[in-house]
KEVOMAR-666626 format. One record per residue: residue number from 1; x, y, z of N, C-alpha, C, O, CB in turn; residue in three letters. Coordinates in nm, 3 decimals, decimal comma, m for minus. Glycine has a CB too. Layout:
BEGIN
{NUM; {X; Y; Z}; {X; Y; Z}; {X; Y; Z}; {X; Y; Z}; {X; Y; Z}; "ALA"}
...
END
This chain:
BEGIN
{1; {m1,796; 1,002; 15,483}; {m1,761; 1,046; 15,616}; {m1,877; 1,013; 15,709}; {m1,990; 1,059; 15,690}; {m1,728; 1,197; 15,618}; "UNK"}
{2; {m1,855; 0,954; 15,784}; {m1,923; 0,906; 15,896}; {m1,980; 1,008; 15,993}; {m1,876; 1,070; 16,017}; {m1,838; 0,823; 15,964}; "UNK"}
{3; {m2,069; 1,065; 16,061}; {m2,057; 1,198; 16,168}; {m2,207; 1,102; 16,261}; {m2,269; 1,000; 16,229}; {m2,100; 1,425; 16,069}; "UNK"}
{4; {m2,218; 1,187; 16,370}; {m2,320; 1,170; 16,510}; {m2,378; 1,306; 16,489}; {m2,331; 1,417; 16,464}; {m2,235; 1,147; 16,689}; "UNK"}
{5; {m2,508; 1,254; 16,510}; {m2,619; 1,329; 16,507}; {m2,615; 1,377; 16,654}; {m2,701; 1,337; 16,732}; {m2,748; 1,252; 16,458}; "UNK"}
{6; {m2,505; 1,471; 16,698}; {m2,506; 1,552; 16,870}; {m2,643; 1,483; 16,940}; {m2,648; 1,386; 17,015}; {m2,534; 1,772; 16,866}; "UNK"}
{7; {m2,770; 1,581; 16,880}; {m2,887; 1,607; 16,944}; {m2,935; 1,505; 16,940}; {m3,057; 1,524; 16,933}; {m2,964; 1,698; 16,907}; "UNK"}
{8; {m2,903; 1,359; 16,939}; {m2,979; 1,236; 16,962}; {m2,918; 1,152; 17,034}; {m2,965; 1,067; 17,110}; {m3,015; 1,172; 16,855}; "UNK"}
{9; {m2,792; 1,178; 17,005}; {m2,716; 1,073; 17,096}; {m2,745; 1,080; 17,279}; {m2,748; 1,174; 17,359}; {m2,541; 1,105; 17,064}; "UNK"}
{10; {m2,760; 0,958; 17,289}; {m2,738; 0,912; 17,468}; {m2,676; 0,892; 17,482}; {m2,688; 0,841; 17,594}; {m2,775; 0,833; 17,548}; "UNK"}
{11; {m2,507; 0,880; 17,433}; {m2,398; 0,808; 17,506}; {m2,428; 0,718; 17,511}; {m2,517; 0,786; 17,560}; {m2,356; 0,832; 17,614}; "UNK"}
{12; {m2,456; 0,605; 17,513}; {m2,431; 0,479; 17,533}; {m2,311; 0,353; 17,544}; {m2,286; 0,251; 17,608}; {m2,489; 0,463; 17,469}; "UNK"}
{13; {m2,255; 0,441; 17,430}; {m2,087; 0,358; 17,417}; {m2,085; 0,263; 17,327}; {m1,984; 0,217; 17,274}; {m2,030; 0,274; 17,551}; "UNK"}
{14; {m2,242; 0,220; 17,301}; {m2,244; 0,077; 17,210}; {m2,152; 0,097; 17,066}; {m2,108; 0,004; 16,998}; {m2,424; 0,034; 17,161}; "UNK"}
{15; {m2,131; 0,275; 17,031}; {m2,003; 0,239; 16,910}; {m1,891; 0,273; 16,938}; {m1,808; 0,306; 16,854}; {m2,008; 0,300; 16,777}; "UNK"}
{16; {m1,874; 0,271; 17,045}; {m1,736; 0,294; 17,078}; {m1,648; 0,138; 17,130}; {m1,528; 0,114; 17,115}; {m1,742; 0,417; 17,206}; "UNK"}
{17; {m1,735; 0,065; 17,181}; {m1,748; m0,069; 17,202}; {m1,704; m0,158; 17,045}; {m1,626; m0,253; 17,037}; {m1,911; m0,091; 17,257}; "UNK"}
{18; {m1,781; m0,094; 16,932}; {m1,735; m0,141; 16,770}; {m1,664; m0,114; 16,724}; {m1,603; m0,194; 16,653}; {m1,784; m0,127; 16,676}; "UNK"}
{19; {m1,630; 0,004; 16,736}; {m1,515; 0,054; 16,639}; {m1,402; 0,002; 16,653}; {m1,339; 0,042; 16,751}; {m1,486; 0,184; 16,645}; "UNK"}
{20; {m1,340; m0,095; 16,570}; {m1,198; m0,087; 16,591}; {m1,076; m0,086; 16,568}; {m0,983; m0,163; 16,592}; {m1,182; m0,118; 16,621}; "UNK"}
{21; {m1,090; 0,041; 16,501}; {m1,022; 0,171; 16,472}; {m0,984; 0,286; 16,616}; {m0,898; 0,375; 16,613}; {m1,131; 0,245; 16,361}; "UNK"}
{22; {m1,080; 0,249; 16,741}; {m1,087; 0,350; 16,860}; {m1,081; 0,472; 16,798}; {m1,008; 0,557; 16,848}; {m0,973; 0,341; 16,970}; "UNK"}
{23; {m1,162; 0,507; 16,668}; {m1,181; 0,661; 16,647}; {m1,315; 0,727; 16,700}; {m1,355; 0,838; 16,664}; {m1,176; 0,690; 16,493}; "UNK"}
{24; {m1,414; 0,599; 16,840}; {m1,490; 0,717; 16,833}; {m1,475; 0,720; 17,023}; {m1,422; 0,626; 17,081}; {m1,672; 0,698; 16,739}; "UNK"}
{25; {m1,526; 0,834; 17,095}; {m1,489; 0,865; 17,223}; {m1,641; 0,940; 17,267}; {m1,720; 0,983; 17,183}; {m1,337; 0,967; 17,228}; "UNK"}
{26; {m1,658; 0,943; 17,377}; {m1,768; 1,035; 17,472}; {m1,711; 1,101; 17,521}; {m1,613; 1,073; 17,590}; {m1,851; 0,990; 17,572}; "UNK"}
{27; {m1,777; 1,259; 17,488}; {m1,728; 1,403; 17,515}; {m1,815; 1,487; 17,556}; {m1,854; 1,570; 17,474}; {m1,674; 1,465; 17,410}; "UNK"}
{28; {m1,884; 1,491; 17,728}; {m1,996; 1,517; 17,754}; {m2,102; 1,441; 17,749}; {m2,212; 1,495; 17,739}; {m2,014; 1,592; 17,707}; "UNK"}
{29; {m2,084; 1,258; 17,756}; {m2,212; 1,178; 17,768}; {m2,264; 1,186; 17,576}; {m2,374; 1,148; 17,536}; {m2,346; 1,276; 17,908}; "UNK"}
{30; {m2,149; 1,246; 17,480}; {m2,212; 1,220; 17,350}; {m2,088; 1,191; 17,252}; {m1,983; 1,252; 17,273}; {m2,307; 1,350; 17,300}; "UNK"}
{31; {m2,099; 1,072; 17,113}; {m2,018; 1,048; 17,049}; {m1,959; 1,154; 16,972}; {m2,020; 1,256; 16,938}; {m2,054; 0,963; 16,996}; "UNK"}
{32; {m1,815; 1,122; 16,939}; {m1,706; 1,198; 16,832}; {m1,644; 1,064; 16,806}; {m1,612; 0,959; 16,861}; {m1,582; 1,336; 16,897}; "UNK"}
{33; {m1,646; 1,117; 16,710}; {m1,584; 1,026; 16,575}; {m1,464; 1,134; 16,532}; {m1,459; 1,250; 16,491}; {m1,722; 0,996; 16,419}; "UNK"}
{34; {m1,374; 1,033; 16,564}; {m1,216; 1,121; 16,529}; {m1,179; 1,086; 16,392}; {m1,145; 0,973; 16,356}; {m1,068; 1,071; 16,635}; "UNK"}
{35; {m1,188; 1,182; 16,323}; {m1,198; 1,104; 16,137}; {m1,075; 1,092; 16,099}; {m1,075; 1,089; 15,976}; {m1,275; 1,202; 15,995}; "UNK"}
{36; {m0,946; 1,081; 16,150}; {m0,823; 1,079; 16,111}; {m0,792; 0,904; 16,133}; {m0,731; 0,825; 16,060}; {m0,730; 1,196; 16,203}; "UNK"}
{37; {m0,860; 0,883; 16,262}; {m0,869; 0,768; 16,311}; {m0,962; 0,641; 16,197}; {m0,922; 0,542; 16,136}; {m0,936; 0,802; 16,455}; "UNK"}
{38; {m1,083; 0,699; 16,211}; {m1,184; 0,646; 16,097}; {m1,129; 0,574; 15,957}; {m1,062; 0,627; 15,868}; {m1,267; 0,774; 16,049}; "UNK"}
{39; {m1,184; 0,418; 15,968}; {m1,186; 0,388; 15,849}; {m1,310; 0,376; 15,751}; {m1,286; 0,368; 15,631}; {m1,129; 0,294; 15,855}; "UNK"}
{40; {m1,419; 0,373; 15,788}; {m1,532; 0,407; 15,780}; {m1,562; 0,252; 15,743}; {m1,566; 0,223; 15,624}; {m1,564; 0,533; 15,688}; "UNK"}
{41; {m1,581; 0,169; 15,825}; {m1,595; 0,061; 15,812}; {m1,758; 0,021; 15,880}; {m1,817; m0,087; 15,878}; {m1,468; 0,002; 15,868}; "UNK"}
{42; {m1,799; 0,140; 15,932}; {m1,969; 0,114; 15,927}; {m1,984; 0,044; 16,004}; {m2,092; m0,005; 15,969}; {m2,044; 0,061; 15,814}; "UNK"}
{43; {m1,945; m0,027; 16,130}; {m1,977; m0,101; 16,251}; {m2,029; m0,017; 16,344}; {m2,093; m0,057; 16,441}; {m1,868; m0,171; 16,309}; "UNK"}
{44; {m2,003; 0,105; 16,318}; {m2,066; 0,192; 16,474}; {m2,212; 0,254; 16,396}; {m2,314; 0,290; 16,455}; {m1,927; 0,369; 16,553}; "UNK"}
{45; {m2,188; 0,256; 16,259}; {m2,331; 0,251; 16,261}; {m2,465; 0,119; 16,275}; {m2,573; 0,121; 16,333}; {m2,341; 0,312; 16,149}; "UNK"}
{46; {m2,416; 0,042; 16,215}; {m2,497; m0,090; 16,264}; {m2,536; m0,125; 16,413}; {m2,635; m0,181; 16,458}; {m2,417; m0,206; 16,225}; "UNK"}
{47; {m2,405; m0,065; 16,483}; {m2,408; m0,054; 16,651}; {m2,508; 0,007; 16,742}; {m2,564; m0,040; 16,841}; {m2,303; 0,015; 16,693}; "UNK"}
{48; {m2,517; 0,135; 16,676}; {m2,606; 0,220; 16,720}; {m2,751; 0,210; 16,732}; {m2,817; 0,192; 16,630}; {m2,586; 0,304; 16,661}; "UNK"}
{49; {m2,815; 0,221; 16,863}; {m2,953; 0,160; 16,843}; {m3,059; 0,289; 16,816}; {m3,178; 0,276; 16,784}; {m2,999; 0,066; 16,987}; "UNK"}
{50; {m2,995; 0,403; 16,835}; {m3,084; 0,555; 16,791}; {m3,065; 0,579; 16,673}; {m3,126; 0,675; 16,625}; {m3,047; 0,693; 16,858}; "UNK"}
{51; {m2,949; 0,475; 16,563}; {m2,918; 0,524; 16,446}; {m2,889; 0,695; 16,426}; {m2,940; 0,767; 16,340}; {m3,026; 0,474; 16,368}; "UNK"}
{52; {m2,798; 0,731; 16,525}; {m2,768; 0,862; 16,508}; {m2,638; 0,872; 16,424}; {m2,599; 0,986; 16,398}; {m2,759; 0,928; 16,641}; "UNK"}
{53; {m2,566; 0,764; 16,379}; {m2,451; 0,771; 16,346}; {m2,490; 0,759; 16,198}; {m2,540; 0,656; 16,155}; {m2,356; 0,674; 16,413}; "UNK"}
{54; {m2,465; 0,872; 16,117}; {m2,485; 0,869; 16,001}; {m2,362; 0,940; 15,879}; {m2,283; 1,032; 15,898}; {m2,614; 0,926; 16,007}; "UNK"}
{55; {m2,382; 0,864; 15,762}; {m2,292; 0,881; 15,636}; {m2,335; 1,020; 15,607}; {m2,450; 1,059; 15,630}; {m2,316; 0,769; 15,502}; "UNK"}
{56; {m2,218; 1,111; 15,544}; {m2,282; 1,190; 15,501}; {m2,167; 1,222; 15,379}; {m2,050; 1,214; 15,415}; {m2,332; 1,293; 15,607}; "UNK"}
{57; {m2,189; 1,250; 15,262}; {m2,101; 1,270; 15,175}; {m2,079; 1,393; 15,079}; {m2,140; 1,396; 14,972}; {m2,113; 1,176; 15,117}; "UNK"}
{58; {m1,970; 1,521; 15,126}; {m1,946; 1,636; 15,050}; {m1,982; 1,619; 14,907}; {m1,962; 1,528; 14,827}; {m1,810; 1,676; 15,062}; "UNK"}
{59; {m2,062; 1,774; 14,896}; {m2,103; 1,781; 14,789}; {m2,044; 1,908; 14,729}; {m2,064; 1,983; 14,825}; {m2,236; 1,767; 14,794}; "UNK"}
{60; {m2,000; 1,967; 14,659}; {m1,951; 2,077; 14,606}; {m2,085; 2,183; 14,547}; {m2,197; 2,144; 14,512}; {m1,847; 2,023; 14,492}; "UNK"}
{61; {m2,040; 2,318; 14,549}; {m2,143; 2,406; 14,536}; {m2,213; 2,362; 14,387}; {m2,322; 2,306; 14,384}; {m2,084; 2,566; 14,547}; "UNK"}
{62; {m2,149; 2,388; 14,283}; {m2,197; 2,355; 14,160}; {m2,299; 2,261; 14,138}; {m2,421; 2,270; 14,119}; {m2,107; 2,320; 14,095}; "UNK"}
{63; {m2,216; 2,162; 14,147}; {m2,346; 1,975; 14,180}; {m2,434; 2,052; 14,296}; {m2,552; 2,059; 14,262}; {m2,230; 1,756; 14,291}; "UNK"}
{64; {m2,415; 2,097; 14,391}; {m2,560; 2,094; 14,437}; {m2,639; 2,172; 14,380}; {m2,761; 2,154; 14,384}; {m2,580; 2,118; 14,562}; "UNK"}
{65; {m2,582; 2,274; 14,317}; {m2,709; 2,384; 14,229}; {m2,755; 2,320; 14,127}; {m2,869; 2,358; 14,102}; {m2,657; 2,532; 14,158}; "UNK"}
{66; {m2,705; 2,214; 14,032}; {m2,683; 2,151; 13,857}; {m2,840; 2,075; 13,954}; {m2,951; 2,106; 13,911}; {m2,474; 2,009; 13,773}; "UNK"}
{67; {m2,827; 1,969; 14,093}; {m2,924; 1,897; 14,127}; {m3,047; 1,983; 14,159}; {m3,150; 1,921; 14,130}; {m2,881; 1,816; 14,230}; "UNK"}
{68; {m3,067; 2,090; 14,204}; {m3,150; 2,229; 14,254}; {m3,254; 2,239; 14,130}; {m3,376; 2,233; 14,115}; {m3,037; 2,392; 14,270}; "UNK"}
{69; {m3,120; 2,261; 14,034}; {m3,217; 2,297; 13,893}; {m3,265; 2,164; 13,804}; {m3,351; 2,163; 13,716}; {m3,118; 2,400; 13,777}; "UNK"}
{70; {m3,190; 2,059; 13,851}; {m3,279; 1,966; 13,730}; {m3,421; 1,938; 13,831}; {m3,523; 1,919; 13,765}; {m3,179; 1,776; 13,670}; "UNK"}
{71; {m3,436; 1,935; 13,953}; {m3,559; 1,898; 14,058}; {m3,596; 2,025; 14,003}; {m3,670; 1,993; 13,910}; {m3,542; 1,870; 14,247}; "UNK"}
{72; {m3,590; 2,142; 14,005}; {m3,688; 2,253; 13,939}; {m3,774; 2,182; 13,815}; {m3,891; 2,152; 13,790}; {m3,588; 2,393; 13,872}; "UNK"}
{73; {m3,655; 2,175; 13,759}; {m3,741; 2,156; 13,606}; {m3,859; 2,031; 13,610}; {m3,965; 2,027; 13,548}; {m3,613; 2,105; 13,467}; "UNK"}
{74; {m3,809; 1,939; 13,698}; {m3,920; 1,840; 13,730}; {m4,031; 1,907; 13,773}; {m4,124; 1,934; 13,696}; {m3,886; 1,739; 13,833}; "UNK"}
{75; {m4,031; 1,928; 13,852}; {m4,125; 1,997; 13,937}; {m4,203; 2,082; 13,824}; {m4,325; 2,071; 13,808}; {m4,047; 2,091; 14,062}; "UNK"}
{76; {m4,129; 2,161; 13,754}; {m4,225; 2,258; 13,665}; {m4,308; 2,154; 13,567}; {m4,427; 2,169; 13,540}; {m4,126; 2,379; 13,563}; "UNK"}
{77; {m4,217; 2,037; 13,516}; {m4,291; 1,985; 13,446}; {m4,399; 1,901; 13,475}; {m4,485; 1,874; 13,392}; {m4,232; 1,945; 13,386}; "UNK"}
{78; {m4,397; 1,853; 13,600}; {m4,501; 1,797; 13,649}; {m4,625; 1,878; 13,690}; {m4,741; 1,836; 13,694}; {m4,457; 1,732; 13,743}; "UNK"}
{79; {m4,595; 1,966; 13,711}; {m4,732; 2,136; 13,785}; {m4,775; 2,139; 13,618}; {m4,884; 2,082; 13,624}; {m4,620; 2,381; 13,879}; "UNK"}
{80; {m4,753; 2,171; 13,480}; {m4,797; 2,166; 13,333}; {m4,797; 2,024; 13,348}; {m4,783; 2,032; 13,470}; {m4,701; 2,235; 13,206}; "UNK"}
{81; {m4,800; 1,922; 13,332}; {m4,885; 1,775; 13,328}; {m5,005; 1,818; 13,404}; {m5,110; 1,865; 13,359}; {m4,804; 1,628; 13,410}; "UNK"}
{82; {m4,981; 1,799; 13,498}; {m5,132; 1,826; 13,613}; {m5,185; 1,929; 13,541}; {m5,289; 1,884; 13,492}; {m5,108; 1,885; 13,799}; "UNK"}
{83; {m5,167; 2,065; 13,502}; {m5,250; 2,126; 13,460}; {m5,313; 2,128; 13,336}; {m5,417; 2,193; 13,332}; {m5,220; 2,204; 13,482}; "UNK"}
{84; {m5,277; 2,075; 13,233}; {m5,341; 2,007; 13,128}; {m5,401; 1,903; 13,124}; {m5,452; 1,875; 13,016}; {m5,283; 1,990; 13,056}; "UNK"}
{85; {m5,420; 1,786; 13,264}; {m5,496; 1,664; 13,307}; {m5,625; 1,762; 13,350}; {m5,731; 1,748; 13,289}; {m5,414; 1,556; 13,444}; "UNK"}
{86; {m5,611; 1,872; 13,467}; {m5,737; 1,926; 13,462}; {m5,800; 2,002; 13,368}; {m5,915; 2,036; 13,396}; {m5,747; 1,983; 13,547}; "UNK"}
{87; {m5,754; 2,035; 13,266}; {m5,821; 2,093; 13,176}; {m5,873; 2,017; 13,076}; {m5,930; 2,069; 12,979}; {m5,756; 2,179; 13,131}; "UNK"}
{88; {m5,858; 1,878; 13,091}; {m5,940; 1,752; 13,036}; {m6,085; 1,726; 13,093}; {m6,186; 1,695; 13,031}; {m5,858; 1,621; 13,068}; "UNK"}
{89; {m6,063; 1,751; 13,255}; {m6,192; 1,753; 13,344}; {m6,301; 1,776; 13,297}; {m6,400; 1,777; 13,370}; {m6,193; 1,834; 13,437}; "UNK"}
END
């Protein structure tokens, strides 16, 4: 899914000018992307010169906790590496 970063956009029009699909519009001087419209064919992001137009892809609660905890466990295991490198010192 494609979305606009509100708080960066200038309006410009340059992806509304690409898209053509006409799913995206200025609503207050800032892009919407009408996702019914959207094929996600990635021209309005290439378009964009603030690169505010960005992918973003649902993640479900589970997978994001399963990813939470394997970066834990990294993390722990790297803090015990380091601390057995200084106790070589």
């Amino acid at each position: 899914m494609l979305i606009v970063r509100r708080d960066l956009c200038r309006g410009c029009g340059l992806c509304i000018e690409s898209c053509p699909q006409q799913a995206i519009t200025l609503i207050s001087n800032t892009a919407h992307i009408n996702q019914e419209r959207c094929n996600q064919c990635r021209r309005c992001v290439e378009a964009c010169p603030q690169g505010v137009i960005i992918e973003v892809a649902p993640v479900s609660k589970h997978e994001l906790q399963a990813n939470v905890t394997g970066l834990k466990d990294k993390v722990e295991d790297l803090i015990s590496k380091i601390e057995r490198l200084r106790e070589k010192v």
